[in-house]
C-alpha positions in Angstrom: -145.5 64.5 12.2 -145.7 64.1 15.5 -142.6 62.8 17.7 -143.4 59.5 19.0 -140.7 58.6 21.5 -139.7 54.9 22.8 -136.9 54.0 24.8 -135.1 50.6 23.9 -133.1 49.3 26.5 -129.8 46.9 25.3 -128.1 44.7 28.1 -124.4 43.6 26.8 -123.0 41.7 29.4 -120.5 38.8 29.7 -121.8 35.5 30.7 -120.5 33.5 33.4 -120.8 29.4 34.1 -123.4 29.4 36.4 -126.7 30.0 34.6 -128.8 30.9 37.8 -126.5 33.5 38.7 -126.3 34.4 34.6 -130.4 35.0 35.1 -130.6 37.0 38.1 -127.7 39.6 36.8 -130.0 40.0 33.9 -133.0 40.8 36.0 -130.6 43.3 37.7 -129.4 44.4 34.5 -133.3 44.9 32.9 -134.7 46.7 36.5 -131.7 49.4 36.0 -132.6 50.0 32.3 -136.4 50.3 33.1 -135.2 52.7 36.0 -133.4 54.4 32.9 -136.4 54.6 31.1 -136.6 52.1 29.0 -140.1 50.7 28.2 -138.4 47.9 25.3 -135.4 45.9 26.7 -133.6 43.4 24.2 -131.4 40.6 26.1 -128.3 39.1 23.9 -129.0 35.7 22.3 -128.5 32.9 24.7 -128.4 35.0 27.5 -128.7 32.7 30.2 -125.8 30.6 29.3 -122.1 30.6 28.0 -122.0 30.0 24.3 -121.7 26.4 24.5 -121.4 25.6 20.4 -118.4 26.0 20.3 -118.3 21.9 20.6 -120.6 19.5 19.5 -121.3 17.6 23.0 -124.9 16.1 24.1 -124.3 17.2 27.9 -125.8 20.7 26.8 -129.0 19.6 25.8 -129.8 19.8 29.7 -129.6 23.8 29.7 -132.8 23.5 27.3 -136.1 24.5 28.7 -139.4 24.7 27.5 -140.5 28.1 26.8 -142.6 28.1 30.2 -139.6 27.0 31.9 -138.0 29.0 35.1 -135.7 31.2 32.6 -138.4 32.9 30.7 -140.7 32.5 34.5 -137.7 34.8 35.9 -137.9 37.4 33.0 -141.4 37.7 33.1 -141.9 38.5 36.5 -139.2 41.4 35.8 -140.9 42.3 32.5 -144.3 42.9 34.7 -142.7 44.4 38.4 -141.0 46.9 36.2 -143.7 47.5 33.6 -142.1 46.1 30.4 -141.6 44.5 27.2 -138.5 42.2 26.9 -137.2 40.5 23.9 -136.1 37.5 26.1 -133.7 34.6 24.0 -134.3 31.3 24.9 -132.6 27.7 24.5 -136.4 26.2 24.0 -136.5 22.3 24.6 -139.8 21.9 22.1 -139.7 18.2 22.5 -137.2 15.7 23.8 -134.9 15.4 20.8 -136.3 18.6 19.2 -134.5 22.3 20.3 -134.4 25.6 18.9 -132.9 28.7 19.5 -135.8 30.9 20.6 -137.0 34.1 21.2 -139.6 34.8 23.3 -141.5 38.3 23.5 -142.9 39.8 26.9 -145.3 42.2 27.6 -145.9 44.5 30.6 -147.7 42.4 32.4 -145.5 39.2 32.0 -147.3 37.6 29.2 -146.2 36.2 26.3 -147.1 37.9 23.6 -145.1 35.3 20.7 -142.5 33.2 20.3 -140.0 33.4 17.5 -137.9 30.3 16.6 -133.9 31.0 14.7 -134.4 30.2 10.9 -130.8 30.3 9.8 -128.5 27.9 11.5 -124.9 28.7 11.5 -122.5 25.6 11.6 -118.9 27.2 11.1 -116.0 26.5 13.1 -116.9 27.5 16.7 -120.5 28.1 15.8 -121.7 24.8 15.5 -125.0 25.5 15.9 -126.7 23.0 13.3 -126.0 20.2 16.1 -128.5 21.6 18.5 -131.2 23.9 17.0 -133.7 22.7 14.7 -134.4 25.4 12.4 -137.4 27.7 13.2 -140.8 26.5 11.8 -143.2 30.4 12.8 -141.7 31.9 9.5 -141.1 35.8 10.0 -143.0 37.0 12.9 -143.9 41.0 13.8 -145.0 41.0 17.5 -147.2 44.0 19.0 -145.8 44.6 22.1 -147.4 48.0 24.4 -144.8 50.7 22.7 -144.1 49.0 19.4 -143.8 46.7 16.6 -141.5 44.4 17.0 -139.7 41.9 14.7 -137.8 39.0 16.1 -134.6 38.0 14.5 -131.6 36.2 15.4 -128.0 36.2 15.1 -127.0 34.9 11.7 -130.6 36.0 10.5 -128.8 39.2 10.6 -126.8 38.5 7.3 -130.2 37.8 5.0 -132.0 40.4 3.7 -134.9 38.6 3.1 -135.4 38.1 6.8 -135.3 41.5 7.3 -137.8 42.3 4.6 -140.6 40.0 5.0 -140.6 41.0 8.6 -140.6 44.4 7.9 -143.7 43.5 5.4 -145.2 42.4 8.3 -145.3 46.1 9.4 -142.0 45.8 11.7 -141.1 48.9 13.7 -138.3 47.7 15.1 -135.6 44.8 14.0 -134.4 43.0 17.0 -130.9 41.0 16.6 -129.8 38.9 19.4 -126.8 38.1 18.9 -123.7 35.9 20.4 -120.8 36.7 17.6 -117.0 37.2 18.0 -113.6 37.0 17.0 -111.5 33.5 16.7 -108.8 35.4 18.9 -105.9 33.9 16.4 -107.9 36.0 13.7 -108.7 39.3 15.9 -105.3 40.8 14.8 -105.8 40.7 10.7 -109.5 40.5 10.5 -111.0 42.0 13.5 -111.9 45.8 12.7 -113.5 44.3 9.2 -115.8 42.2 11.0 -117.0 44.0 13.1 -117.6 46.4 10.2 -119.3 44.2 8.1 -121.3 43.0 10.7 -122.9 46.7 11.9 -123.2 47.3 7.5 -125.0 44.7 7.4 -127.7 45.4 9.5 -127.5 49.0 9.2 -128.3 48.3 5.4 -131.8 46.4 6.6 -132.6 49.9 8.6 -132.0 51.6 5.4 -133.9 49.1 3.1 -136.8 48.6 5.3 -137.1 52.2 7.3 -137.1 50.7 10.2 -135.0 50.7 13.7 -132.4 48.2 13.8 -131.5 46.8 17.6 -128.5 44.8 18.0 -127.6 43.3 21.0 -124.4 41.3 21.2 -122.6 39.6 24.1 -118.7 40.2 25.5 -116.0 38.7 27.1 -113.8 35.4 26.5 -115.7 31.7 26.6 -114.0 28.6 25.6 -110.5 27.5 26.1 -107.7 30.2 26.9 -105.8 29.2 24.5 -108.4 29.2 22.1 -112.7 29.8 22.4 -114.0 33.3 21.3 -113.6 37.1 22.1 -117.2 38.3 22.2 -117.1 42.1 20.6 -119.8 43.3 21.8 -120.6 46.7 20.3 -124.1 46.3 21.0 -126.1 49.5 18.6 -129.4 51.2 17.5 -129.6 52.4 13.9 -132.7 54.7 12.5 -134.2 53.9 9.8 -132.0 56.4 8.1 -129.2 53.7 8.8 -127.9 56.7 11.5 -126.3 55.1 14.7 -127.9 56.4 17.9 -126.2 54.7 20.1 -123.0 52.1 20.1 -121.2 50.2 23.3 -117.7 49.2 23.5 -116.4 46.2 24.2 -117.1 45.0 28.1 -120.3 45.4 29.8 -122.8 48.2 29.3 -126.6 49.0 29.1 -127.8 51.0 26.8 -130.9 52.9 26.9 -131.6 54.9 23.1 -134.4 57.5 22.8 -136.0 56.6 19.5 -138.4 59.0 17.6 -140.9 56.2 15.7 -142.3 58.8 13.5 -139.0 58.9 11.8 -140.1 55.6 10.1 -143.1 57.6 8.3 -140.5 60.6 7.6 -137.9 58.2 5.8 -140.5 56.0 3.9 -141.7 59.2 2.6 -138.0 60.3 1.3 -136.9 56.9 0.5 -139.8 55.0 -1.3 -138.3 51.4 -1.6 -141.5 49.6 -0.6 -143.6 51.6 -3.3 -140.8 51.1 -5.7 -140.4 47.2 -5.4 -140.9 45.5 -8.2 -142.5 42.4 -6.9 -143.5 41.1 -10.1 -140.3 40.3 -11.0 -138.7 38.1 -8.0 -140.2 34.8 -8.4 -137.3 33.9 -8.5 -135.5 34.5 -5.2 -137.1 31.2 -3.8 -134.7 29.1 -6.0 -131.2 28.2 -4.5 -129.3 29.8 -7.3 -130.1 30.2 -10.9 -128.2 28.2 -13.6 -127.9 30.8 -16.5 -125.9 28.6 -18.8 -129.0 25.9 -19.0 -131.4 28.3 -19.9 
């Protein structure tokens, strides 16, 4: 088979107050990775914003902006000056009362080439995210972008392997995860190393699954309350669809560009059959909630 290389581009940064200033260092941020190569560049989930769910306060509504809106204007005249795609997250005002949290794909020449809309809504302590977005109403999407396939995911769509799957069905080369998770800092002490565990198993398990590349792109630093708020992790990765990480960061800022081999996708599909081997005549019932076995 031959090697068919593609260079995904990850900007982890921390996020400041000011969202002009947190758009332009992402322009910065994408124009170094392109100079690095990359030709796919996948921003962090809310991006242009701090992580403003941690409260449940109708002020924020005003960061919301159309998908057309200067945020996703400023991206796109990155994506085409620098030649290309960018998996751009957006805090999409659909409608006045009606938000989601987006995802917007561009191509080369700064065109939009889909929108992707969060179908799991969080609503834990600190991530109370059920307040502002309306779940996403597009389904599982695959986007073709100039280099790839590329299936748009977000944050706590991460943890369902169903999400994974049906957009892998939809001939997914790539699984992009913007993400905005971290540590309760009262918690980081006892719990810390094992989320961060489970969270990377987790989605190296839908590489494995689905023979696919798995990008995950998370944010860093402290928002909220200094007494309180959360400790982004970061540890932003690429996994093969081996499961194999490429390529992790740390925990402060970093860009990542991985050299991916897509041919490897054909390779381990070939080794590891699980999409010949499903038996899909017998999960009918996955789309109940749970199943009752005493009342049967």
């Amino acid at each position: 088979m031959t090697q068919q290389s593609l260079k995904i581009g990850l900007i982890q940064s921390s996020v400041g107050l000011n969202k002009t200033e947190n758009v332009e260092k992402t322009v910065l941020a994408i124009r170094e990775a392109a100079g690095r190569g990359a030709s796919l560049i996948c921003l962090q989930e809310l991006f242009a914003s701090q992580y403003f769910c941690q409260t449940e306060d109708a002020a924020f509504f005003d960061l919301a902006e159309p998908v057309t809106g200067p945020t996703v204007q400023a991206i796109a005249k990155v994506a085409k000056e620098c030649g290309v795609s960018v998996v751009t997250p957006i805090f999409e005002k659909r409608a006045p009362g009606v938000y989601h949290n987006s995802v917007v794909v561009l191509g080369t020449n700064g065109e939009t080439l889909g929108l992707y809309r969060k179908m799991h809504i969080p609503d834990d302590p600190l991530f109370m995210e059920k307040y502002y977005f309306t779940p996403g109403d597009l389904g599982f999407q695959t986007i073709e972008t100039k280099t790839a396939k590329v299936g748009t995911l977000i944050c706590w769509d991460q943890w369902y392997p169903e999400a994974a799957r049906l957009t892998a069905m939809r001939g997914a080369e790539v699984l992009t995860y913007p993400t905005a998770i971290g540590w309760h800092p009262s918690e980081k002490a006892q719990y810390g190393a094992a989320q961060v565990s489970a969270w990377q198993t987790m989605q190296r398990s839908h590489a494995i699954a689905n023979g696919v590349f798995v990008v995950a792109v998370n944010r860093v630093g402290h928002e909220g309350p200094a007494d309180g708020g959360l400790d982004f992790w970061g540890h932003s990765f690429v996994a093969d669809p081996f499961g194999v990480v490429l390529a992790e960061a740390g925990e402060g800022e970093e860009i990542l560009v991985v050299d991916c081999d897509l041919s490897r996708q054909e390779w381990v599909r070939r080794n590891w059959p699980f999409f010949r081997d499903r038996r899909i005549d017998s999960y009918g019932e996955l789309t109940q909630r749970f199943l009752d076995v005493a009342k049967r």
